[in-house]
N, C-alpha and C positions, 0 to 999 in steps of 0.2 A: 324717586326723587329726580332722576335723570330724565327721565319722560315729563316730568311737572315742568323744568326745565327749558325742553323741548319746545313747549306746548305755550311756554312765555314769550319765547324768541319769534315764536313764529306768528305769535298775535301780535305782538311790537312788530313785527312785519308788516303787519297787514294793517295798523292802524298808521307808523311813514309811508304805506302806498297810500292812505287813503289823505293824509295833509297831503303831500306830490297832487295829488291827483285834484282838490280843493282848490291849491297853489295855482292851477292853470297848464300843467304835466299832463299832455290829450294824450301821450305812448309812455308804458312803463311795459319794458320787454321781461323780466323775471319777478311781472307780477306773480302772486298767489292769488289765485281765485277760488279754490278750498281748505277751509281748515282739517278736513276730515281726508281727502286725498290730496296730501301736498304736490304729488304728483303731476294734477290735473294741469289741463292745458285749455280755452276757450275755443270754440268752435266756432268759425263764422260762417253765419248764412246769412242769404241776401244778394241782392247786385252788387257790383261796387261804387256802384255812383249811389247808392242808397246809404242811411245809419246802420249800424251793427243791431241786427236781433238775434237775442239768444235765448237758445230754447232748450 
């Protein structure tokens, strides 16, 4: 039940990052960009005068 839990909080996460982000919010610094490694962190490649690709 405590994992079901979990597993709600962290999707109502990731669906207020995704209105912020809809809203016009171009930096959210403790996004979530995995459900399965909450951990995870994005990696940027690319120039920096270029867009972000991620691979």
């Amino acid at each position: 039940m405590r994992r079901l839990a979990e597993e709600i909080a962290r999707a109502e996460r990731v669906v207020s990052q995704t209105c912020r982000r809809l809203e016009g919010e171009t930096s959210i610094a403790d996004r979530v960009v995995s459900l399965c490694d909450f951990d995870a962190r994005p990696i940027r490649w690319g120039k920096p005068q270029k867009p972000n690709e991620f691979g």
